[in-house]
C-alpha positions in Angstrom: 0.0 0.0 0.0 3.0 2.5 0.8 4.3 2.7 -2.4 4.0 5.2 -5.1 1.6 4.4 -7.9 2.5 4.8 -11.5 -0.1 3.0 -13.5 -2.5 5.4 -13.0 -2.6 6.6 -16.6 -3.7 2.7 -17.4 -6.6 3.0 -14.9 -8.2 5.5 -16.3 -9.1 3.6 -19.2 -10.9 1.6 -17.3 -14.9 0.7 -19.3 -17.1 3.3 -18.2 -20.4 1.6 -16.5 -18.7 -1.4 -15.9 -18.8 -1.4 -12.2 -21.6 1.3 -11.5 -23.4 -0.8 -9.7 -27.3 0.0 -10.4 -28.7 0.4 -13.5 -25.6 1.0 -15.7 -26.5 3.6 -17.3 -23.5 5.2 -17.6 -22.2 4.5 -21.3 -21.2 7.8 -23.8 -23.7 9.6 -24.6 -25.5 9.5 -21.4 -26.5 12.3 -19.0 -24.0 11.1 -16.7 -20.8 9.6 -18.6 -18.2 8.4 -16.5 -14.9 8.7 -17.4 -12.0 6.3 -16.1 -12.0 5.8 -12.5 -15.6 7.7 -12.1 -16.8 4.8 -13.8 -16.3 2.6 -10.3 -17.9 4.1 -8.2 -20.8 2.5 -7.1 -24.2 3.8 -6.3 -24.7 2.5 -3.0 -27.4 4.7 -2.0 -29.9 3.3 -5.1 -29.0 -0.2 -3.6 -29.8 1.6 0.7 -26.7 0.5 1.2 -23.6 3.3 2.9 -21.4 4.8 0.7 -18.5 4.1 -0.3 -15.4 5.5 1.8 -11.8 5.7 2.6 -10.8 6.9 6.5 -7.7 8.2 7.9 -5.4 10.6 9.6 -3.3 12.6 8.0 0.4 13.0 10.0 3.4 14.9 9.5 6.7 13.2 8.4 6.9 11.7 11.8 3.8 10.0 11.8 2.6 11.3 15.4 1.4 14.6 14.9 -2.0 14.8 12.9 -2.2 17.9 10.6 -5.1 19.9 9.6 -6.1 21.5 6.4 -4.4 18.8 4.1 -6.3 17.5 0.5 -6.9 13.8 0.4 -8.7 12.8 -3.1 -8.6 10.0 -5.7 -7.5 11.1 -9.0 -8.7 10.3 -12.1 -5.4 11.0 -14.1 -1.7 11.1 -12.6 -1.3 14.2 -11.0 1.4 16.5 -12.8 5.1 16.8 -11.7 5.4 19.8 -9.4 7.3 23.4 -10.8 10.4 23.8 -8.5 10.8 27.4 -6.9 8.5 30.1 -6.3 5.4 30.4 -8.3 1.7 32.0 -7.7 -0.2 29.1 -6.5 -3.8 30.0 -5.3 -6.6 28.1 -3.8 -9.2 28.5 -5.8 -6.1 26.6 -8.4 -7.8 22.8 -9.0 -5.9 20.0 -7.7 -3.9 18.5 -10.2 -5.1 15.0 -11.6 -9.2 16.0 -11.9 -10.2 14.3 -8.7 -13.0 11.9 -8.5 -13.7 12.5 -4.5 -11.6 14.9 -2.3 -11.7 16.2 1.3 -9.5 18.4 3.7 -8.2 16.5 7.0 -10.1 18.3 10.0 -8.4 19.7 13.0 -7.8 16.2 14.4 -6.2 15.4 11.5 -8.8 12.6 10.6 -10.5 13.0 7.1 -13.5 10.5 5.1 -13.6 10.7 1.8 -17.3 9.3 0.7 -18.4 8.3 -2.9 -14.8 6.8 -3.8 -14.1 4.3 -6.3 -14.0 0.7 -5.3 -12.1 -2.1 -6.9 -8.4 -2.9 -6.7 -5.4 -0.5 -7.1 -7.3 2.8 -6.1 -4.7 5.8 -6.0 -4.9 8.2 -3.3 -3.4 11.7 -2.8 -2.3 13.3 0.3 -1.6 17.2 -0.3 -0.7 20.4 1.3 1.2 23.1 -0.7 3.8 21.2 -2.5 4.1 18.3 0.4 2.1 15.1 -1.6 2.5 11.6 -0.7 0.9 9.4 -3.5 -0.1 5.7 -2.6 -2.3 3.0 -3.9 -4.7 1.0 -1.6 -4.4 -2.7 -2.6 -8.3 -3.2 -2.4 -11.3 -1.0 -1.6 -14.3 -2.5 -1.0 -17.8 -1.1 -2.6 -20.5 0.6 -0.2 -18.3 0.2 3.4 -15.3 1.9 4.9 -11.6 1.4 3.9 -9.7 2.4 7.1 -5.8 3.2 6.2 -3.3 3.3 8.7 -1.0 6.1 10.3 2.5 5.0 7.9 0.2 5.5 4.7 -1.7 8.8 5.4 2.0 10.7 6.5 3.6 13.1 4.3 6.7 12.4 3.1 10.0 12.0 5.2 12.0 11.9 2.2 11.8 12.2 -1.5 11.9 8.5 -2.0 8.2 8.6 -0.7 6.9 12.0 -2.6 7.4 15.4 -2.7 9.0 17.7 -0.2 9.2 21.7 -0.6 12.4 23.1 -1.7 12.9 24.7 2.1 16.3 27.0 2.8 16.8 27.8 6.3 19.0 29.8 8.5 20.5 29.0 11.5 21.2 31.8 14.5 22.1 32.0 17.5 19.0 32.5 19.7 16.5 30.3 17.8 17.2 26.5 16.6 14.5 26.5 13.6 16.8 23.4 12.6 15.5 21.1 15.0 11.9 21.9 14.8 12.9 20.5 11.2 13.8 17.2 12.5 11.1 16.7 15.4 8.6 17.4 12.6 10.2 13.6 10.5 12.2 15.0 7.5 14.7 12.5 7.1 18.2 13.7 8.1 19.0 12.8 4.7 17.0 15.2 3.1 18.9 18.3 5.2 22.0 19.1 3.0 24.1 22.3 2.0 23.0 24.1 -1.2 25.4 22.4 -3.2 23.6 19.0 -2.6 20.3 17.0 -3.8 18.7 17.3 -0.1 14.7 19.3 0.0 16.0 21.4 2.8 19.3 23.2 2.6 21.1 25.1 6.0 23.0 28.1 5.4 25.1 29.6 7.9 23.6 32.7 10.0 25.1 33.4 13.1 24.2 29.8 14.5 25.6 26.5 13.8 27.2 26.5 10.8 28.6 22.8 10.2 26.8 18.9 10.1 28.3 16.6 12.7 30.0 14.9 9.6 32.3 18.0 9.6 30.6 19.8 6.3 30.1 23.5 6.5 26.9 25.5 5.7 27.5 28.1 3.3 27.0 31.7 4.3 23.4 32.8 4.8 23.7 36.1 2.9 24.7 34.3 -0.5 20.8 33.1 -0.1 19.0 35.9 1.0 20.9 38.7 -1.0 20.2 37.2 -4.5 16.5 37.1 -6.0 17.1 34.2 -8.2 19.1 32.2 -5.6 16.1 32.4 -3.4 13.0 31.8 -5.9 15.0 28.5 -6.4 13.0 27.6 -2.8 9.2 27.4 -2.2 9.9 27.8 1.5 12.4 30.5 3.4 13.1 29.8 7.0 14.8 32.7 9.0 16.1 31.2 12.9 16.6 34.2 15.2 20.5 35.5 15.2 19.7 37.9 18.5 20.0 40.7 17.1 18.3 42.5 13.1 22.6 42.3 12.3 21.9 44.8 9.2 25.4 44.3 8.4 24.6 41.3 6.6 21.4 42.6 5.1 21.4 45.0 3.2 19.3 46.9 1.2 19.5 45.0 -2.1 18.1 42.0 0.2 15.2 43.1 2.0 14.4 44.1 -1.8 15.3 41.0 -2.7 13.3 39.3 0.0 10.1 41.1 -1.0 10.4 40.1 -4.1 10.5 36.6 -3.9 7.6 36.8 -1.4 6.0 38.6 -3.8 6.7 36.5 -6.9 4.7 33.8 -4.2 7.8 32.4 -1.7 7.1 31.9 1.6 8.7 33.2 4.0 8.9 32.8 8.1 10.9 34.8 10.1 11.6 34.5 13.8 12.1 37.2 16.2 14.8 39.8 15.0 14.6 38.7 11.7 11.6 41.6 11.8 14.3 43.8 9.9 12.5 42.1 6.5 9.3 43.6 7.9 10.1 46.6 9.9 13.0 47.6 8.7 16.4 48.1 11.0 16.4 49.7 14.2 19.6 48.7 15.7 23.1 49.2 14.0 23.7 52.9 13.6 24.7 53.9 10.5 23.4 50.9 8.8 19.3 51.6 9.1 17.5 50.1 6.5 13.9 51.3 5.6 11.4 48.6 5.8 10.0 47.3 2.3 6.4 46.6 4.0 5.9 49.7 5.7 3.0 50.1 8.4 2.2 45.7 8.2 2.8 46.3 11.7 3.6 48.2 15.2 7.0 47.6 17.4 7.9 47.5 20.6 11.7 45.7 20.2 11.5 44.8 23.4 13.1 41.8 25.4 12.3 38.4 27.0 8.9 37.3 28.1 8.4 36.2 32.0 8.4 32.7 33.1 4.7 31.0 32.4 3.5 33.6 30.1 0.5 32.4 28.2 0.1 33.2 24.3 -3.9 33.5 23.8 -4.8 32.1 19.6 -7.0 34.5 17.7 -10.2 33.1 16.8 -11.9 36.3 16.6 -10.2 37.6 13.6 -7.9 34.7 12.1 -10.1 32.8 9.2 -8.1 29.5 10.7 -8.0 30.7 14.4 -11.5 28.4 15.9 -9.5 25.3 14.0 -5.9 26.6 15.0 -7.6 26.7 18.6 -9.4 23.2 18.2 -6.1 20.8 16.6 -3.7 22.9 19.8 -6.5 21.3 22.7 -6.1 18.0 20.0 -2.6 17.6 19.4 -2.2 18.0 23.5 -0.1 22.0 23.1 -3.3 23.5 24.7 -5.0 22.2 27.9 -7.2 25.1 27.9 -8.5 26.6 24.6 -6.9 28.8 23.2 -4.2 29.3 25.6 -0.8 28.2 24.7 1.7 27.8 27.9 5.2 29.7 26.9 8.0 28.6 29.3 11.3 29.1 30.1 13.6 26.5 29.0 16.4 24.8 31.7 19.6 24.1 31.0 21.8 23.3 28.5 19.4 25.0 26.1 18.7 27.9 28.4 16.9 30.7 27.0 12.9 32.2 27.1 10.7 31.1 24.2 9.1 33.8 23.9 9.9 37.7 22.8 8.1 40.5 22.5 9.2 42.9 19.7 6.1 43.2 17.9 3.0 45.8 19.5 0.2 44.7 16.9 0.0 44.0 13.4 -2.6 46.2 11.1 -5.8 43.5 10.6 -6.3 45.2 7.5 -3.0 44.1 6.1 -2.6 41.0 8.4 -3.7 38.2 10.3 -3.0 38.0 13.9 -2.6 34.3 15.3 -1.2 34.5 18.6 -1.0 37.2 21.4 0.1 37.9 24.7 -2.4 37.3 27.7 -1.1 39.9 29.7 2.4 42.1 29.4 0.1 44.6 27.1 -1.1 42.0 24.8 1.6 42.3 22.6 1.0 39.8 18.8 3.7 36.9 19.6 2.8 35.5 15.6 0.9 37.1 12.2 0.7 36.6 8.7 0.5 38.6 5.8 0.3 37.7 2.1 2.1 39.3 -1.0 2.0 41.9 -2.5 0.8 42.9 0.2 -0.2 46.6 -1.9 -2.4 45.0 -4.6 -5.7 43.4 -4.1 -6.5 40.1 -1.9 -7.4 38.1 -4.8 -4.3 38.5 -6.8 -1.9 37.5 -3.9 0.7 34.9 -4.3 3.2 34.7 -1.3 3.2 34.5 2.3 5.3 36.2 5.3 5.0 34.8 8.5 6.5 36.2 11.8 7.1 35.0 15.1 8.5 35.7 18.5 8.0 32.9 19.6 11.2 30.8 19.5 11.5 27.0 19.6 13.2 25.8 22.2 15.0 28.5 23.6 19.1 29.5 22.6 20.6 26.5 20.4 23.1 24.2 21.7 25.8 25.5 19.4 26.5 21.9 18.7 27.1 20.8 15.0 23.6 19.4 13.5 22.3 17.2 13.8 23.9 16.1 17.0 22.7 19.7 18.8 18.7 18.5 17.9 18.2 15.7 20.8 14.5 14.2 19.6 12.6 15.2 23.0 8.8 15.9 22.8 7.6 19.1 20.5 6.6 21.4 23.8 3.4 23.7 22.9 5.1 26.5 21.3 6.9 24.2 19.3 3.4 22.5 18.3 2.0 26.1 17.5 4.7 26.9 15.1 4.7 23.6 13.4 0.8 24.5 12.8 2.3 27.8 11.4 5.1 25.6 9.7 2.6 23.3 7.7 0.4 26.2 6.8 3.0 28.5 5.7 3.3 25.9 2.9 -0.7 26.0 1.9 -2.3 28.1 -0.8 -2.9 31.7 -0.5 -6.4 32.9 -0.6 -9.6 31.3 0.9 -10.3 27.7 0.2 -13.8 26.8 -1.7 
């Protein structure tokens, strides 16, 4: 069942009404002609009988942490290769490979798709963004429940077993966005420098800089200060180097960053890396004007307190009720909407939480997490791109965040500075973030 199908193209031409199942009316010609795999699904309501369905529960790479929001369908054609880099990808785009039946996961991760075809060697996709997992289920009964299990309904840990985002990240010294990368289940195999075939590649900020094999990451700014070096990725991650450092960023790159948000990259950037946003306020004589100018309010202030409590938005965020719902789910909120923010002991001392950003503008944003108390400062928003031109011609996606992982990083090569403990409940909110971050832009129909 786990592995990739590839006859798909030969299932299609499977005799229309040959497996309809009631009156077979379903030649050419007819009011409703089935084409290909349409042409097995059975009318199990005509016969009072239940539909028929395939159940699951969509997980991330590491097969324990259900995700919401993610397209499960049967196609009727092969699904077409996926464009590599940055491109405008919206959600009212159809899902490639004209799906017979299709369904998002909910916020426990669980989905039912209902109406599917039966019969043997039915294909299934499993997408977010450009994250798909294709398999084929040996056998799916007509007019009762296929149930498929956790190791088939995960995306991808590496691209042996589907598609991965192009993701570059950069490391800091005050945020370990690295080993969120690992706790989430991409394969450490996958995690290379630019100059190899992995789907995530680590350049150097002011953070670890090396693999425990001994090869060196190269230099962050080579990434982030070249427009066609960065639309190369579908996915930008920015760890926290404590402090904006505008010596390494200069102006040519926030335009550069802007840019490939706005040619439809996505971008998340943790903590000080609010120079792409806000501009520079540290650094003397090398300010830098912000390129997305009044997305947001700031406060650049320090450290939260011990047990501060981050409240979700569900008043204002389209995906805050269901952001609010999978946290109490996934076990990172024992209150709704209430995410506990905690100091983190030694050797990874540090506060995961920060509070440089006052509010973002709802006109221009969406707000997801906030502080409780401590003046209610935002802790994470979004904002599409161009974030000047109209909502429904929007392509790209900025997300920022003070809250941090797991506290300061070990400073230990990767992956050996990335121990595999338990995501805590910031680190099960920004892996919500991460997995959305990766969706289409717009609302979903």
């Amino acid at each position: 069942m786990r592995a990739i199908f590839t006859a798909l193209t030969v299932l299609s031409l499977a005799a229309c009404g040959s497996n309809t199942g009631d009156d077979g009316n379903n030649g050419p010609g007819s009011p409703d002609a089935c084409v290909g795999l349409e042409c097995q699904v059975v009318k199990c309501q005509a016969q009072q009988k239940p539909s028929t369905t395939i159940v699951g529960t969509v997980y991330a790479p590491n097969g324990t942490l259900p995700l919401y929001g993610v397209s499960v369908y049967v196609p009727r054609e092969a699904p077409a290769p996926f464009t590599e880099g940055a491109q405008c990808s919206r959600c009212t785009d159809e899902l490639s490979g004209s799906p017979v039946a299709k369904v998002q996961s909910d916020d426990q991760g669980h989905f039912k798709l209902e109406n599917v075809p039966s019969g043997d060697n039915i294909p299934l996709v499993i997408t977010t963004g450009k994250w798909r997992r294709q398999i084929v289920i040996p056998r799916v009964e007509s007019c009762t429940d296929t149930t498929l299990i956790a190791e088939d309904t995960r995306l991808p840990k590496n691209k042996a077993e589907g598609d991965i985002p192009k993701i570059a990240l950069t490391t800091g010294s005050a945020d370990s966005l690295e080993c969120l990368v690992r706790k989430l289940g991409i394969a450490d195999s996958e995690v290379t420098t630019d100059t190899g075939d992995g789907r995530v590649h680590f350049y150097a900020g002011n953070g670890v800089n090396k693999f425990s094999n001994g090869g060196n990451f190269t230099a962050a700014q080579t990434m982030w200060g070249n427009v066609d070096k960065l639309k190369q990725y579908d996915i930008v991650l920015l760890s926290c180097e404590g402090g904006q450092h505008p010596e390494t960023k200069p102006q040519a790159a926030l335009d550069a960053m802007k840019a490939y948000a706005d040619l439809g990259g996505r971008v998340f950037a943790s903590h000080w890396h609010n120079i792409w946003v806000e501009g520079s306020t540290q650094g003397g004589g090398t300010q830098r004007p912000t390129v997305w100018p009044s997305i947001a309010t700031w406060t650049n202030g320090g450290n939260t307190n011990v047990d501060t409590i981050d409240l979700i938005d569900e008043a204002s965020n389209p995906k805050g009720s269901a952001f609010a719902s999978w946290m109490l789910n996934v076990m990172g909120s024992t209150v709704r909407s209430e995410i506990p923010i905690a100091n983190v002991p030694p050797p990874n001392n540090g506060s995961t939480g920060r509070t440089t950003c006052n509010q973002v503008d709802p006109a221009k944003g969406e707000r997801w997490t906030y502080l409780k108390d401590q003046g209610g400062y935002t802790q994470n928003f979004q904002f599409t791109t161009p974030n000047e031109q109209p909502l429904d011609t929007r392509c790209g996606k900025v997300v920022f965040s003070d809250m941090h992982v797991s506290g300061g990083p070990s400073g230990m090569p990767y992956p050996a500075g990335c121990p595999l403990n338990p995501l805590t409940p910031q680190e099960k909110a920004l892996a919500f973030m991460f997995f959305d971050i990766a969706s289409c832009v717009g609302p979903i129909f």
